[in-house]
C-alpha positions as semicolon CSV with decimal commas, in nm:
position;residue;x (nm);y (nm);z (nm)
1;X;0,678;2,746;0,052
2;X;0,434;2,749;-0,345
3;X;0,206;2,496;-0,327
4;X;0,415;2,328;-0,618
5;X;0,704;2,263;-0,450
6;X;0,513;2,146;-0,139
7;X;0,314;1,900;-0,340
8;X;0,650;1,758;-0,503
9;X;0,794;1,740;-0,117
10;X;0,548;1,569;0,006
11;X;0,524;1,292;-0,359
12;X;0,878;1,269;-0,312
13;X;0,864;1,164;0,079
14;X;0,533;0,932;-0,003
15;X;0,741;0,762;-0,281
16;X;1,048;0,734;-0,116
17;X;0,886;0,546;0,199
18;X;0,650;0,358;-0,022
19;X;0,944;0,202;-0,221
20;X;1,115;0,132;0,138
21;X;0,801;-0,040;0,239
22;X;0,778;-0,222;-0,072
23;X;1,185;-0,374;-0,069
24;X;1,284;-0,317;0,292
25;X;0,931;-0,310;0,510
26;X;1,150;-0,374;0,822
27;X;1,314;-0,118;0,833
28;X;1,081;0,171;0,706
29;X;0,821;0,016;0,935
30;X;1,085;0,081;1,186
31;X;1,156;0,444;1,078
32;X;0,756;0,500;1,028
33;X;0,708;0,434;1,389
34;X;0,980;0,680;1,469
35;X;0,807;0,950;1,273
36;X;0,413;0,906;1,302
37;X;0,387;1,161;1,032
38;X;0,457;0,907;0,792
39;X;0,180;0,679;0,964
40;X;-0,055;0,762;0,682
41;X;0,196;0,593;0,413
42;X;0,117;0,270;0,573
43;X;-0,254;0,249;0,453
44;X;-0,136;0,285;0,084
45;X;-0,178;-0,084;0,026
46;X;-0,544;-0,028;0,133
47;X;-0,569;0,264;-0,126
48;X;-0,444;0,013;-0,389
49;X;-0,731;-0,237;-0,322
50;X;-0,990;0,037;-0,367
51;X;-0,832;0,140;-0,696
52;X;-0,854;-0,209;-0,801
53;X;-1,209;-0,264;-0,712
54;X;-1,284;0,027;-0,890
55;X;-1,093;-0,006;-1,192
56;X;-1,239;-0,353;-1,210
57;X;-1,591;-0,217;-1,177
58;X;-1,535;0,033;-1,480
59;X;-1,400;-0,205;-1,695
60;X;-1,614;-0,495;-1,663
61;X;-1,902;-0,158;-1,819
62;X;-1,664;-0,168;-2,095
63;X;-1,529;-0,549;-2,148
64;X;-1,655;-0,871;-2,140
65;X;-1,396;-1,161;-2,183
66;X;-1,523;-1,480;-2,209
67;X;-1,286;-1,825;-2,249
68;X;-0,957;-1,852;-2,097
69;X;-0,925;-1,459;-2,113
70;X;-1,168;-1,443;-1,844
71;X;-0,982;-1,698;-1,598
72;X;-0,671;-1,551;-1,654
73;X;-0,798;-1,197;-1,595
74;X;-0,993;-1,366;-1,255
75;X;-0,624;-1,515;-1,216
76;X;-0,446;-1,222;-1,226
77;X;-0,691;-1,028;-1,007
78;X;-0,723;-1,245;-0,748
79;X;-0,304;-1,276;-0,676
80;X;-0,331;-0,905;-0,635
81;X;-0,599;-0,909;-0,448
82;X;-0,440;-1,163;-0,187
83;X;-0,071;-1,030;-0,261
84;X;-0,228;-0,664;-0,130
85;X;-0,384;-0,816;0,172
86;X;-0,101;-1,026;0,288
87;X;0,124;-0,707;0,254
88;X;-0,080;-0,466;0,421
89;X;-0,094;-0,730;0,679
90;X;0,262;-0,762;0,722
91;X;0,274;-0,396;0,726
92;X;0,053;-0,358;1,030
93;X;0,161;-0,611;1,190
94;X;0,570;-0,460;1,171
95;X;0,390;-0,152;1,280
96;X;0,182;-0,261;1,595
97;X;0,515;-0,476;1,679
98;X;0,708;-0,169;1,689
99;X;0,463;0,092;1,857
100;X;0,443;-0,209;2,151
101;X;0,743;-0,243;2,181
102;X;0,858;0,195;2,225
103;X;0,586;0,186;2,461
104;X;0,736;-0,114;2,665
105;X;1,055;0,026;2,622
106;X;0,972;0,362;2,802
């Protein structure tokens, strides 16, 4: 298999179970579990709050709000700040639930 093709197998596999994760985390937390080689699809959440920190670094070098643009832009950062938390949360948590309990059931 080209490198090309492999690279748009595995995007399309990442995506796929990301989007799952993001409507249905349930279920593809479920299916996850099933198939650890999707484990890694799990910490994605994680990857977006290191993107954010570092986007947020770079552009406070370039812009400096002040006024109400500021607190909304503190605002909006912080609910995606807590939304990505409380979601990879819930992610680990459907995870850890689901790893306990195919051990239990064995």
């Amino acid at each position: 298999m080209r490198k090309s093709i492999f690279f748009i197998f595995i995007s399309y596999v990442w995506t796929k179970t990301l989007l799952g994760l993001t409507f249905n985390p349930f279920i593809s937390s479920r299916t996850i579990v099933r198939r650890p080689v999707l484990l890694p699809v799990i910490f994605t959440p994680f990857l977006g709050l290191i993107i954010l920190f570092i986007s947020g670094r770079v552009a406070a070098l370039f812009v400096s709000p002040s006024g109400w643009h500021r607190e909304m832009i503190s605002v909006i950062l912080g609910t995606v700040l807590f939304s990505i938390i409380f979601w990879q949360l819930l992610l680990l948590y459907f995870v850890f639930s689901f790893i306990l309990a195919l051990r239990s059931g064995k």
